[in-house]
KOLDO-232875 format. One line per 5 residues: number of its first residue (from 1); their letters; for each residue x, y, z of N, C-alpha, C, O, CB. Coordinates in pm, 1 decimal, always signed. Each point is the difference from the previous one (the first is absolute). Glycine has a CB too. Layout:
NUM> a> X,Y,Z,X,Y,Z,X,Y,Z,X,Y,Z,X,Y,Z  ...
This chain:
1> xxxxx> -1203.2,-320.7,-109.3,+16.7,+135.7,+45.2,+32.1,+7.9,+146.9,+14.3,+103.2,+65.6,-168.4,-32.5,-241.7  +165.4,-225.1,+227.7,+56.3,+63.2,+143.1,+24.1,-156.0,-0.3,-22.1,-83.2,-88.0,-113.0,+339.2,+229.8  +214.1,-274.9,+48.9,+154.6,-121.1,+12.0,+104.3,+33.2,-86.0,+33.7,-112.4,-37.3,-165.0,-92.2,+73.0  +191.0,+267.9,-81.4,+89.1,+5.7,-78.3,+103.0,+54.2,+103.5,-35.2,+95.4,+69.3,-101.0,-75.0,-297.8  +280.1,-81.9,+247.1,+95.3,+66.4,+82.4,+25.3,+123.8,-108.7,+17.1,+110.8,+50.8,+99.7,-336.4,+104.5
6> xxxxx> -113.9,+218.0,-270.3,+62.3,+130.9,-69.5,-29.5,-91.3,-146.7,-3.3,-120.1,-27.0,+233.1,+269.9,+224.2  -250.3,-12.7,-279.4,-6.2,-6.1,-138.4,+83.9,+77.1,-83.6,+84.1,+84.6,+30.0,-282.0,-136.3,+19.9  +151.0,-3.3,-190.4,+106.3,+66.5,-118.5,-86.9,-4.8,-132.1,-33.2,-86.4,-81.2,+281.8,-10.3,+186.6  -261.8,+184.4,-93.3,-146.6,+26.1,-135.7,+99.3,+77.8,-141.0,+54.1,+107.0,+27.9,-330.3,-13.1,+193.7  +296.6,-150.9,-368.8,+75.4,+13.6,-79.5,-109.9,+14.7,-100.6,-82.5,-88.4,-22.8,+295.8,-21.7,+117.4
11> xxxxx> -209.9,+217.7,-148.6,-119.4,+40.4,-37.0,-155.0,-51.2,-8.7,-50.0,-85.6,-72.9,+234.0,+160.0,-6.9  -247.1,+16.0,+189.3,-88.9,-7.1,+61.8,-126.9,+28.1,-55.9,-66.2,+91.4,+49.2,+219.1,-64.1,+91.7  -199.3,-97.1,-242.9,-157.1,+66.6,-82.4,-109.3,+10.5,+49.5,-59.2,-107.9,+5.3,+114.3,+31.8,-161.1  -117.8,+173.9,+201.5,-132.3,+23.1,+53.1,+25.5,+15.8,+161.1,-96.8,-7.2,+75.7,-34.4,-136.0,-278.0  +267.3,+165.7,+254.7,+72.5,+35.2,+136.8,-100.6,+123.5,+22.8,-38.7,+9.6,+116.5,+328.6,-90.0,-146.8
16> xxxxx> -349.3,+196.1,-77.9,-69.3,+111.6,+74.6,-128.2,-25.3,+36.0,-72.5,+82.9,+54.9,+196.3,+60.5,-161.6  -161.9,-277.7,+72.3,-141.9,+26.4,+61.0,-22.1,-71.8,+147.7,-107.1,-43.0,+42.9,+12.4,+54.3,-298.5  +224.8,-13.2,+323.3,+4.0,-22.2,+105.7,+83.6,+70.3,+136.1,+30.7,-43.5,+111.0,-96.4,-125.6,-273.2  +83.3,+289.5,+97.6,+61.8,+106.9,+76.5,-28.7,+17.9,+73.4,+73.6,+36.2,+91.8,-32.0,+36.2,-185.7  -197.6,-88.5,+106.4,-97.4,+42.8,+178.2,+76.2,-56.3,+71.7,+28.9,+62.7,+101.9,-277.9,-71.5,-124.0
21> xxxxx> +297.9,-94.3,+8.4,+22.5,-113.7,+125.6,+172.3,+34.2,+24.2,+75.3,-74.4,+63.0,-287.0,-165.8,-147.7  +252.5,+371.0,+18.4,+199.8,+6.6,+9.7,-16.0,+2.8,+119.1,+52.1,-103.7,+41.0,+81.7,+242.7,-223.0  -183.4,-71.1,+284.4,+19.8,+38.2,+147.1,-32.9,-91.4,+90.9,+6.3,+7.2,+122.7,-43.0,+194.1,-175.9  -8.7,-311.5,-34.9,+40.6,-142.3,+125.0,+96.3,-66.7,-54.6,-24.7,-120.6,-2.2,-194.3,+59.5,+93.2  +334.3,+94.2,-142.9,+84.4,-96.5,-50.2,+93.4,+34.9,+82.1,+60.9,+106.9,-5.6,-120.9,-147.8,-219.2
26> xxxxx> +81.2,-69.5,+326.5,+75.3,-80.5,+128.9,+160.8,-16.5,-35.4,+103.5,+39.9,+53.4,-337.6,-196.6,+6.2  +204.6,+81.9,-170.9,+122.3,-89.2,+17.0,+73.1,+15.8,-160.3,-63.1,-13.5,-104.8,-61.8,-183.0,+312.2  +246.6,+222.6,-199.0,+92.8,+23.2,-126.5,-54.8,-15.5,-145.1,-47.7,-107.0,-38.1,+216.0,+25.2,+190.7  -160.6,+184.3,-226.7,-19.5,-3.9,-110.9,+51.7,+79.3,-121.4,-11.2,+121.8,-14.4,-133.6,-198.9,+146.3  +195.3,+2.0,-206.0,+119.1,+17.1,-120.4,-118.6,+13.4,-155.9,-90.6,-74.7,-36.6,+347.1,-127.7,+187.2
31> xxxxx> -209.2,+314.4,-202.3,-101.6,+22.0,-82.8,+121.0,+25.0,-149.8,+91.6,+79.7,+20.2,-328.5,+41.3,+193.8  +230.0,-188.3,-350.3,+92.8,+54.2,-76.0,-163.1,+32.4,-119.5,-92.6,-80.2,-11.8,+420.0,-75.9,+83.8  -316.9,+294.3,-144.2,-53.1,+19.2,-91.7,+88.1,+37.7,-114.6,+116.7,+33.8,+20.1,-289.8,+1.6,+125.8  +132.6,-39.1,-238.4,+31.6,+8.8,-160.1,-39.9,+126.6,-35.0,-118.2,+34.3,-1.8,+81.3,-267.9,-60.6  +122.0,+298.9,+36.8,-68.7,+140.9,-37.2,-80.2,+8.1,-119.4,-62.8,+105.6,-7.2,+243.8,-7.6,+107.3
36> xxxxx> -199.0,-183.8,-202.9,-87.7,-9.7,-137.8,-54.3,-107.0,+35.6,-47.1,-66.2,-92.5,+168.8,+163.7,-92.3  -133.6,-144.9,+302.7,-97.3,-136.8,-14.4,-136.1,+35.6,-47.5,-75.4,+85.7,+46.0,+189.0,-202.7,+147.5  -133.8,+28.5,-303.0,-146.1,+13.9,-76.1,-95.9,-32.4,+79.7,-109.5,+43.2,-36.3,+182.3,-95.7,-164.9  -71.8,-33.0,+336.5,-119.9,-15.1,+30.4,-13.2,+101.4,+172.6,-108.4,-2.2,+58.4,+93.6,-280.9,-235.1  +112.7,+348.3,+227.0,+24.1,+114.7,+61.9,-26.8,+140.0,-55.4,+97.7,+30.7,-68.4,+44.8,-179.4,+151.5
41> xxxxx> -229.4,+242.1,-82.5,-37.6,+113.4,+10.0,+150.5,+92.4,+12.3,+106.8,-55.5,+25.7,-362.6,-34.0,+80.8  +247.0,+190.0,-122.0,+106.5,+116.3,+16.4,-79.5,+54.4,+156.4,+79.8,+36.5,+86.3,+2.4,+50.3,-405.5  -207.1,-82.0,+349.5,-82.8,+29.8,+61.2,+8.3,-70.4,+104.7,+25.9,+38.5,+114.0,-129.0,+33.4,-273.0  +75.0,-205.9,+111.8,-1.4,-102.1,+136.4,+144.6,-4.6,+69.8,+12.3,-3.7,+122.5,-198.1,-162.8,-238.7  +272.1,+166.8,+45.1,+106.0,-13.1,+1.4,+65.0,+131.6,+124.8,+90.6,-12.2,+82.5,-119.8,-121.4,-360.4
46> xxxxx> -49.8,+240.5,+251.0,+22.8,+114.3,+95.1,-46.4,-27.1,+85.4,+66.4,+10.0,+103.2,-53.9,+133.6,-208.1  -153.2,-193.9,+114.2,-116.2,-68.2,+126.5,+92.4,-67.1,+81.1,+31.7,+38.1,+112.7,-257.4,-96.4,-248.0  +275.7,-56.5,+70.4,+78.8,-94.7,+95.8,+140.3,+66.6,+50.3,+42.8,-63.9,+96.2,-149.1,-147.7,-227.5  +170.7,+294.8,+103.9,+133.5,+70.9,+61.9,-60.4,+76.2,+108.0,+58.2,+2.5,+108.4,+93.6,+26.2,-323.8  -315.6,+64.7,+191.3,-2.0,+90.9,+86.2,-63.3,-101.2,+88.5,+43.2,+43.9,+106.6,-44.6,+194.5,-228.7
51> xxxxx> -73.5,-347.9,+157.5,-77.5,-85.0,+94.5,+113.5,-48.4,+75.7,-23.2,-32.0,+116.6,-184.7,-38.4,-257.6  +314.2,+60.1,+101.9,+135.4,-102.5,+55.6,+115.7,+52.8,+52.1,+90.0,-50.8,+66.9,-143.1,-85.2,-226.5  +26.9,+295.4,+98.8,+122.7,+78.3,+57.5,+28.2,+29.1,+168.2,+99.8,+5.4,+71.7,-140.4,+105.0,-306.2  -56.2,-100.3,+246.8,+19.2,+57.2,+196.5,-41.9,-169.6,+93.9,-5.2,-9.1,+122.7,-144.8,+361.4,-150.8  +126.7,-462.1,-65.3,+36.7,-101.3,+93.8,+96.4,-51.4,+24.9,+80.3,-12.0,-92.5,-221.5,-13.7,+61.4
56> xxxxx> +176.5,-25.7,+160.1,+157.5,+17.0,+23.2,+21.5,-191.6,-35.5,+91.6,-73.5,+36.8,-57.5,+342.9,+209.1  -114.1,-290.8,-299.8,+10.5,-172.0,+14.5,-11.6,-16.1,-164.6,-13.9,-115.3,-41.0,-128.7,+33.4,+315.4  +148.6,+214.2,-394.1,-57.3,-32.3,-91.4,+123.9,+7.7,-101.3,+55.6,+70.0,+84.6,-302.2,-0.4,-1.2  +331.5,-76.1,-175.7,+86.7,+42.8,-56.3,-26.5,-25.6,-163.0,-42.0,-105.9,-46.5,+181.1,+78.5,+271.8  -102.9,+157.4,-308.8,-64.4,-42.2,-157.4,+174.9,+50.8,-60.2,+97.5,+66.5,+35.0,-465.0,+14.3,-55.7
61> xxxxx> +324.1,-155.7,-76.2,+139.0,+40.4,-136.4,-88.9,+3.3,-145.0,-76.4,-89.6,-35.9,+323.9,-80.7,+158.2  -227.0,+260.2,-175.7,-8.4,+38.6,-112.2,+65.3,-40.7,-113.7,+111.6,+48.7,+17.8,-164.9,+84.2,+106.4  +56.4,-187.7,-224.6,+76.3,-13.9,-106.1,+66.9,+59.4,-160.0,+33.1,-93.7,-72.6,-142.6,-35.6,+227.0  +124.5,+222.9,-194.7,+7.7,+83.4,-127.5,-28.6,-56.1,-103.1,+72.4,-96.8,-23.1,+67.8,+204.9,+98.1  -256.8,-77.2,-186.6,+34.6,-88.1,-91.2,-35.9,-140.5,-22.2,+14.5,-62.5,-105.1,+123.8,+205.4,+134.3
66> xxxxx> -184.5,-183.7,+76.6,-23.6,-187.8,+64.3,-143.6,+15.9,-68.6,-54.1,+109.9,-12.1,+192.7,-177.8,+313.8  -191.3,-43.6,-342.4,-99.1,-45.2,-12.6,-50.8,-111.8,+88.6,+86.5,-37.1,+79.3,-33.1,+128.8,-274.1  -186.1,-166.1,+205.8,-59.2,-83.5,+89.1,+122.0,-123.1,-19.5,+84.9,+16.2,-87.7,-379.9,+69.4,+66.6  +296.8,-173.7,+83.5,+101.2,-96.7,+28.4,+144.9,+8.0,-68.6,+57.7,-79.8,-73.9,-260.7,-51.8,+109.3  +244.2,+266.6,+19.8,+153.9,+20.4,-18.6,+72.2,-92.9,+65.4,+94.3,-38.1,-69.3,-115.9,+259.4,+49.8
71> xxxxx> +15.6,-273.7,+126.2,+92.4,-79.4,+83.2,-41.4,-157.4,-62.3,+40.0,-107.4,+44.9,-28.7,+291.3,+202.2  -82.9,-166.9,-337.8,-11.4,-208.4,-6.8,+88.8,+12.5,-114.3,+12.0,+74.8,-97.1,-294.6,-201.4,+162.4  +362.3,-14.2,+2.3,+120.0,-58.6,-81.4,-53.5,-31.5,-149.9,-90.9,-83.0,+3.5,+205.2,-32.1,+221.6  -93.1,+144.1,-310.7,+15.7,-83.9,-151.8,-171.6,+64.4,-43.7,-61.1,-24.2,-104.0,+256.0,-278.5,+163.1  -238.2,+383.3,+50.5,-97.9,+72.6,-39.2,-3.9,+79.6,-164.1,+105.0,-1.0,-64.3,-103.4,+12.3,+338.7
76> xxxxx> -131.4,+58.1,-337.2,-8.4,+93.8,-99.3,+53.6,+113.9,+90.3,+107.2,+48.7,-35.9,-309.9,-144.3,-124.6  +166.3,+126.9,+230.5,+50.5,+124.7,+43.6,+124.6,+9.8,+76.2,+34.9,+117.3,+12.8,-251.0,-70.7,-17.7  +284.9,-121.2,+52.9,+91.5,+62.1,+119.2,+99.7,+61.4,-62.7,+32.9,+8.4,-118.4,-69.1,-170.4,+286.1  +92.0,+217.0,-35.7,+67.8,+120.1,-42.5,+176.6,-44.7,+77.5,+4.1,-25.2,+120.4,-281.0,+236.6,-122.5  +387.9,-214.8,-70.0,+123.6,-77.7,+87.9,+39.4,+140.3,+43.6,+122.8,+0.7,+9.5,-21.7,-250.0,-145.6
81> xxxxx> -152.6,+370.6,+167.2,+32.3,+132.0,+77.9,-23.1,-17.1,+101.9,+75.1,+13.7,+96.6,-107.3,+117.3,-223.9  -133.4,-181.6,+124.3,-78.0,+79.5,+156.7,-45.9,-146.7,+80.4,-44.8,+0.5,+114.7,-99.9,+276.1,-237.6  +165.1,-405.1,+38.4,-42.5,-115.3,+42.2,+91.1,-92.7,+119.7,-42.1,-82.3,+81.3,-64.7,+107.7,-325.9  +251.7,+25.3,+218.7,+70.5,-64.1,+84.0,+13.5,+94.4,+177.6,+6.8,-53.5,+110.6,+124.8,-62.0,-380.3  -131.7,+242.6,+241.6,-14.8,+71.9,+104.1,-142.0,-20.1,+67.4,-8.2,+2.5,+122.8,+178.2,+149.6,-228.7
86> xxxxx> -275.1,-170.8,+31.3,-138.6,-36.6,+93.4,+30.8,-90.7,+31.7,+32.0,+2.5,+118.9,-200.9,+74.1,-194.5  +181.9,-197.0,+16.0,+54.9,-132.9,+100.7,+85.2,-12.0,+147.0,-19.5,-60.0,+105.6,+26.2,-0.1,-337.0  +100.0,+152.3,+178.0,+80.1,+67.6,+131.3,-25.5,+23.2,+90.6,+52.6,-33.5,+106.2,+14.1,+98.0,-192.1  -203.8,+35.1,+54.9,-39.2,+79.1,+137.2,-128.8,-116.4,+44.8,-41.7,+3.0,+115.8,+104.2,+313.9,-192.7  -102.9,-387.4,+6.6,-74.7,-149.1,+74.9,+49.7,-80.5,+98.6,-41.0,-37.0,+110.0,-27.5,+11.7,-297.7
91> xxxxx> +207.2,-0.5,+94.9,+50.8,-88.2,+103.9,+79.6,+34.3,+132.2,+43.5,-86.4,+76.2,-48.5,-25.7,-272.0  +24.3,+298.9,+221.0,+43.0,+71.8,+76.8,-81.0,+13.3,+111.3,+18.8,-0.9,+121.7,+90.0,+85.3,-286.7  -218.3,-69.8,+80.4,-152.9,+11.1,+89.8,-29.7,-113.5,+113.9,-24.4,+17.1,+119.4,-83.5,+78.2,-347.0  +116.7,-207.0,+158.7,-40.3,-179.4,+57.4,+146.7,-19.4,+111.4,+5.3,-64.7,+104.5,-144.4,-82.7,-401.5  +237.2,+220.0,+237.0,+125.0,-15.2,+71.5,+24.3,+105.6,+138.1,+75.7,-18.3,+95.4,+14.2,-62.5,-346.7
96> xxxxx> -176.0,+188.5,+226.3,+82.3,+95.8,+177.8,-107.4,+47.1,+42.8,-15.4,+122.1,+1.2,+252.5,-8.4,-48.7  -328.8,-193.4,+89.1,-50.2,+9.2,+86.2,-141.0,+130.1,-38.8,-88.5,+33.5,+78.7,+344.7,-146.5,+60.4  -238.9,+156.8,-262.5,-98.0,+42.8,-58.6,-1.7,+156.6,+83.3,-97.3,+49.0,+57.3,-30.0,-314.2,-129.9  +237.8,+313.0,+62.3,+28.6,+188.0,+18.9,-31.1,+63.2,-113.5,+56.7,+11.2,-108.6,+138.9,-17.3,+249.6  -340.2,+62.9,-76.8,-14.1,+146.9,-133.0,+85.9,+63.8,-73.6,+119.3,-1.6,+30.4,-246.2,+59.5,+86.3
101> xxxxx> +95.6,-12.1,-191.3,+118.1,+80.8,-116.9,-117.3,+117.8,+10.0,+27.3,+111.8,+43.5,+135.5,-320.5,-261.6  -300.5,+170.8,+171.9,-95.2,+130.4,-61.7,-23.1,-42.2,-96.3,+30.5,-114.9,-32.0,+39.3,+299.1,+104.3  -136.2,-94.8,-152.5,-41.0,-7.1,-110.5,+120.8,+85.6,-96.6,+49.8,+104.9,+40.7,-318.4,-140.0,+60.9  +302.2,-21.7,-221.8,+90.4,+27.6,-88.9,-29.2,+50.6,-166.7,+12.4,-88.2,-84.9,+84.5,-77.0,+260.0  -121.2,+254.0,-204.6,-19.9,-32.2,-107.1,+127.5,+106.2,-89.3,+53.2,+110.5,+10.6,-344.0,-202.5,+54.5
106> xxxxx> +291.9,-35.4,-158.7,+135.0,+54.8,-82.6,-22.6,+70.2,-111.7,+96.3,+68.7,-34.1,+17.1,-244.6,+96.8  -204.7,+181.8,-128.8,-35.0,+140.3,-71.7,-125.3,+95.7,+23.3,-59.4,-43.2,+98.8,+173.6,-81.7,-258.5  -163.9,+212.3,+120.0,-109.7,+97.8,+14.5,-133.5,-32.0,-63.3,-104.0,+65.6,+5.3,+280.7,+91.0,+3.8  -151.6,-274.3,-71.8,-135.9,-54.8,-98.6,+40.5,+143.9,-148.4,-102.4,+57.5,-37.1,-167.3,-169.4,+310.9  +347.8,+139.6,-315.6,+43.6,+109.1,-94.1,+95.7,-76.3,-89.2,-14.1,+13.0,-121.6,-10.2,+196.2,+285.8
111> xxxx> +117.3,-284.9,-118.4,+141.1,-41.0,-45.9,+85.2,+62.3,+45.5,+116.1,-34.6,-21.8,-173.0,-24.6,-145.8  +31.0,+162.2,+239.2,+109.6,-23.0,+46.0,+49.8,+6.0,+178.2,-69.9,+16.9,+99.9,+80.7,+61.3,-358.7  +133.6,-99.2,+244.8,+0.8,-50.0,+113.1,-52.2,+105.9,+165.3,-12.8,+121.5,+15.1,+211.8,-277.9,-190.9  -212.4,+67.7,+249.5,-46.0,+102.5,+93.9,+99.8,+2.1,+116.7,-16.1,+78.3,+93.6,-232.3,-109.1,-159.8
């Protein structure tokens, strides 16, 4: 939870029971959630957008539809929609120097888009 020049947390299980501590988070952090991830809350899932939104070091993406390990290759779950673009924005992340975007989220938790 700390030395880290920057992180990349790809779905993050049990990420809310450590929210106290969003407002010391220093140093870059890349967050991708699954919007049906089974072991992510709809709840927590809000917890962690609203804990991460106004840090300027914190950046989240949302996924539609994704379940818990959408991005693992040859995985049960991944998804060839939302898996190659999270990778993207990883290796975008590790690559420039780690400039905020914000927090993103691509649907409303409804279906539809936001």
């Amino acid at each position: 939870r700390k030395g880290a020049d920057a992180s990349v947390e790809y779905y993050g299980a049990r990420t809310e029971e450590y929210l106290g501590e969003a407002d010391r988070i220093k140093t870059p952090l890349l967050v991708h959630l699954g919007e049906e991830d089974e072991y992510i809350s709809k709840a927590a899932q809000g917890a962690i957008i609203a804990a991460l939104k106004d840090n300027p070091s914190a950046q989240v993406f949302t996924y539609p539809g994704c379940r818990h390990a959408f991005a693992r290759h040859r995985g049960i779950h991944y998804d060839q929609a939302s898996a190659p673009p999270a990778n993207r924005r990883t290796a975008a992340f590790f690559g420039s120097g780690w400039k905020r975007v914000g927090v993103v989220v691509l649907s409303d938790h409804t279906g539809q888009a936001a």
